[in-house]
C-alpha positions in Angstrom: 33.5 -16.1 41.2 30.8 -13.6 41.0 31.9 -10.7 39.3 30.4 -6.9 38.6 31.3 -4.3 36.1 33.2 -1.6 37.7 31.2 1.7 36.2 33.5 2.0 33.2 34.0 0.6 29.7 35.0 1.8 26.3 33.8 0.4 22.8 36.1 0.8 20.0 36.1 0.1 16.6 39.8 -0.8 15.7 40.6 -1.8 11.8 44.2 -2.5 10.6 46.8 0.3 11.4 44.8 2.7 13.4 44.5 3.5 16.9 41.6 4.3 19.3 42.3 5.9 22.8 39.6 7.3 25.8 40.3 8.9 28.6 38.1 9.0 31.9 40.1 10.0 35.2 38.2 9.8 38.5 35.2 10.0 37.2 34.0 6.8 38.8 33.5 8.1 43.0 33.3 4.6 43.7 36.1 3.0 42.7 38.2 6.0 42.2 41.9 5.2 44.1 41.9 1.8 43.0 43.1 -0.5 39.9 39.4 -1.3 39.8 39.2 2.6 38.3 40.1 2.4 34.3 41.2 6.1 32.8 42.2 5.0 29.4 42.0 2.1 27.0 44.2 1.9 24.0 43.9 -0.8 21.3 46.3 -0.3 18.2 48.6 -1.9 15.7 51.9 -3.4 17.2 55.9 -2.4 15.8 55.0 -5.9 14.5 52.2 -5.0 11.8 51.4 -8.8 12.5 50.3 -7.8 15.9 48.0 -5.8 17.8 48.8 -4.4 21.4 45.9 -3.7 24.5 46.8 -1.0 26.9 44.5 -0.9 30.0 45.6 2.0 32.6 44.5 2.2 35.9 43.9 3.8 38.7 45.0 7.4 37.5 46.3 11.0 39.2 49.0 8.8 40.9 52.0 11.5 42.3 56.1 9.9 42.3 55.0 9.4 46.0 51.9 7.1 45.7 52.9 5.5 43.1 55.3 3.6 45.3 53.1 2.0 47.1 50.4 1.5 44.7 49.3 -1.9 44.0 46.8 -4.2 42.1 44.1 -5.7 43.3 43.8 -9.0 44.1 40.0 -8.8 44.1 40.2 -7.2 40.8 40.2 -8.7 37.1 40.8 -6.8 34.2 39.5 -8.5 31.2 39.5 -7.4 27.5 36.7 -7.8 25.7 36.6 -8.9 21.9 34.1 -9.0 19.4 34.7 -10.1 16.1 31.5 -10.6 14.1 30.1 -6.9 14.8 27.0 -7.4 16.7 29.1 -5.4 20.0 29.0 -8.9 21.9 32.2 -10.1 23.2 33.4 -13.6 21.1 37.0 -13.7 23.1 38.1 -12.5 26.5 41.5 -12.0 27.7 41.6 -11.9 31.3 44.4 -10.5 33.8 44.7 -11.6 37.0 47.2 -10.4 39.8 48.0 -12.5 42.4 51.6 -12.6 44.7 53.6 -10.0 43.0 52.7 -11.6 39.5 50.1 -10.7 36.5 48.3 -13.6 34.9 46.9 -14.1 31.5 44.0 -16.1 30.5 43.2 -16.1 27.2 42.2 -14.9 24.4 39.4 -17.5 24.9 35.5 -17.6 24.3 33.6 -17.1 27.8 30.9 -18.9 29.1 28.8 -16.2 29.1 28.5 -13.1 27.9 28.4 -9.5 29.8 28.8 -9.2 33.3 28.1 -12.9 34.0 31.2 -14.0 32.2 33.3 -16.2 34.7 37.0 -16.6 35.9 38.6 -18.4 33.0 39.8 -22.4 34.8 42.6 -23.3 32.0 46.3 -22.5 33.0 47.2 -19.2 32.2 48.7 -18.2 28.5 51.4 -16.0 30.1 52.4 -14.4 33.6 55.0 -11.8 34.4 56.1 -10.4 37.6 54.6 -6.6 38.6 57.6 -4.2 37.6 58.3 -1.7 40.8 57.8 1.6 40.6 61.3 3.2 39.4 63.0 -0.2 37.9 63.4 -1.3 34.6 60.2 -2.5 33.2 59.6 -6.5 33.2 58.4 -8.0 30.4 57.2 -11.8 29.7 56.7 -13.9 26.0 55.0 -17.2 25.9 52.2 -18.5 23.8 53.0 -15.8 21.3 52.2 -13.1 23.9 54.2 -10.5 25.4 53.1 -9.0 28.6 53.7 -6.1 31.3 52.0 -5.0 34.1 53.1 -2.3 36.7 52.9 1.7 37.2 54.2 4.1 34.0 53.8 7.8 33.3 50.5 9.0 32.6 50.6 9.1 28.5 47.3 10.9 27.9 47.9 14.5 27.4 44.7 16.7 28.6 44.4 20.4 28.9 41.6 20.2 31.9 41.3 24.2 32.4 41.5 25.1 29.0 38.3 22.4 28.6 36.7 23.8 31.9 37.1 27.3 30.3 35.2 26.3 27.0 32.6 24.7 29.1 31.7 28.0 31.1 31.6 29.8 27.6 35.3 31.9 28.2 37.1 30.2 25.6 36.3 29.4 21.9 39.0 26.6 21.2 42.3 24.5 22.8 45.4 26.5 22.7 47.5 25.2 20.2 50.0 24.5 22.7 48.3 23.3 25.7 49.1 22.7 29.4 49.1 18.9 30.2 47.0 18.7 33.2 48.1 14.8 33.6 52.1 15.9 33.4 54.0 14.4 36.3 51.0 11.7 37.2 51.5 7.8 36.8 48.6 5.2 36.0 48.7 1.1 36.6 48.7 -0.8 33.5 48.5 -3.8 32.2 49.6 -4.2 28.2 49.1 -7.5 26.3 50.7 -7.5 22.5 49.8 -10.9 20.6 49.4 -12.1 17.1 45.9 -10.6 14.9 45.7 -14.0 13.7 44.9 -15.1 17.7 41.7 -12.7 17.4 39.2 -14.5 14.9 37.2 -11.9 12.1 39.0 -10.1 9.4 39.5 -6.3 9.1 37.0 -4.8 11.8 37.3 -5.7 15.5 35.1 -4.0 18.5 37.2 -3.9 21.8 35.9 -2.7 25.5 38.2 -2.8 28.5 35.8 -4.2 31.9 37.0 -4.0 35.2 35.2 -6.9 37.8 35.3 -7.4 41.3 34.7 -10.5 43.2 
């Protein structure tokens, strides 16, 4: 499969115990409207101190109504990228693939190549779970030390986009300590892996990116 980065990706540093998040909604024209459009990343460290858990979210600004029918693309992969010798090139991918209703998980897994010219993982998946619907109870799936979901949730990232537009055009100073959350009532596609640190390779200091590829 030939695949292409999708116009997005985040670089994180992430030690032991702390979170990194980015946010970037629509702000891709070409892929805007599908899961091939990331907003947010999240890397941080699981309930399970032993773990570490990948958010990737999707396809943002989704209202009740659309999200109903919103789906993932079977031309899309989503694959997490992790380096864990410091020199920003991925050592391990993690690859999710959707395909009849369910999400599959290759990985973690050193590529064949590096970069856009990685390739479809061809060993059996790691872990699969079926795509929860919007409004039911969210499906999970363990196996291989994994835990997996994929399907639509609320919108987490909380963004005041006129108070920022305002400081832009030089009418405001600062965010209100108590902002409006321009995201409120809007649902994303995501895909959320959780797995043992141990799994990742390195000690203390991983970099992280989020790709999106197309066939």
């Amino acid at each position: 499969m030939k695949n292409s980065n999708k116009l997005w990706s985040m670089l994180a540093l992430l030690t032991v115990g702390i979170g990194l998040v980015a946010a970037d909604h629509i702000d891709a024209p070409a892929v805007a409207g599908t899961s091939a459009d990331i907003t947010d990343y999240y890397a941080f460290q699981g309930k399970n101190t032993s773990n570490l858990v990948f958010v990737a979210n999707l396809q943002g600004l989704l209202s009740p109504g659309a999200t109903s029918s919103a789906k993932f693309d079977e031309n899309v992969m989503i694959e997490f990228n992790i380096d864990n010798t410091g020199d920003n090139v991925e050592d391990l991918v993690i690859q999710a693939i959707p395909r009849d209703g369910k999400m599959y998980f290759f990985g973690p897994v050193k590529p064949s190549a590096s970069g856009v010219s990685s390739t479809i993982i061809s060993t059996s998946p790691m872990a699969s779970v079926d795509i929860t619907a919007y409004g039911s109870t969210a499906k999970t799936a363990t196996a291989n030390g994994m835990t997996v979901f994929a399907g639509p949730r609320d919108d987490p990232f909380f963004f005041d986009f006129g108070k920022f537009t305002d400081i832009l055009g030089g009418k405001a100073t600062m965010f209100d300590a108590k902002g409006t959350d321009t995201f409120a009532g809007t649902n994303v596609m995501s895909v959320v892996i959780e797995l043992p640190k141990s799994v990742l390779g390195g000690s203390g200091t991983l970099n992280t990116w989020v790709e999106a590829k197309t066939k």
